[in-house]
N, C-alpha and C positions, 0 to 999 in steps of 0.2 A: 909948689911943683907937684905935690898929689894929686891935688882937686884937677891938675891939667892931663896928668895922666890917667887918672877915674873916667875921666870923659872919655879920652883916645881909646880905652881898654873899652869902657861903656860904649860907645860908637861900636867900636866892631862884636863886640855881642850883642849887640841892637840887627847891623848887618848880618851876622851869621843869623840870627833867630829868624830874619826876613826871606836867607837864601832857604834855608831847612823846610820855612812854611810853603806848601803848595800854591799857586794860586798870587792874583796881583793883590798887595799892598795898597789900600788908599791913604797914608803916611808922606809926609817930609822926613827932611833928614832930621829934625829937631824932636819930632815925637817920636823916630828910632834911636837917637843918640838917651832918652830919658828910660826908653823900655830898657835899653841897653845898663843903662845904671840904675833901674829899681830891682831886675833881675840879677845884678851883683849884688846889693844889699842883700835881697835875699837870700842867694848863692853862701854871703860871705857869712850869714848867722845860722846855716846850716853845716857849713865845712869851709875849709881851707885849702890854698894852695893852687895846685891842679883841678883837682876833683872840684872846687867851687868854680873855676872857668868851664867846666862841663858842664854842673848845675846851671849855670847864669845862661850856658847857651840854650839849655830845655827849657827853664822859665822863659826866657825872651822865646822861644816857640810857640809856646804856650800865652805869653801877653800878644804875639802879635794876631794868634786866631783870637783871640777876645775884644783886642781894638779894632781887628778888619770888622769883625761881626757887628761891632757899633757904629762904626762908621761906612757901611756898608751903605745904605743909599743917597749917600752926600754924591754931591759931585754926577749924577746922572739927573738929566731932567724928567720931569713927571710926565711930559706932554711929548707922545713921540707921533710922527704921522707917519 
């Protein structure tokens, strides 16, 4: 029952991080529900409680301008007329 709630908490700091960041997302919801849980790992080895759902929500701000910035030219074609 953890691992199901890590996710559901993970998802929505996946979503806050996406709402906070400026600017469109090129992500599913599969690679925002994972940001969402690698920024609580890290959240949770830095502090606890509260104070790590705050962290986990600035990390996920922080991973989603780093994954929009890699995955920036996908998904647009090269050839425009």
């Amino acid at each position: 029952m953890h691992f199901i709630w890590f996710i559901i908490v993970g998802a929505l700091v996946g979503a806050l991080g996406r709402l906070f960041h400026p600017g469109s997302d090129p992500m599913g919801w599969l690679l925002t529900i994972a940001i969402g849980i690698v920024s609580l790992l890290v959240a949770a080895i830095i502090s606890s409680g509260w104070l790590a759902f705050i962290i986990g929500v600035i990390v996920a701000v922080i991973l989603v301008a780093l994954v929009g910035r890699m995955f920036a030219g996908r998904g647009r074609s090269a050839a425009r007329v």
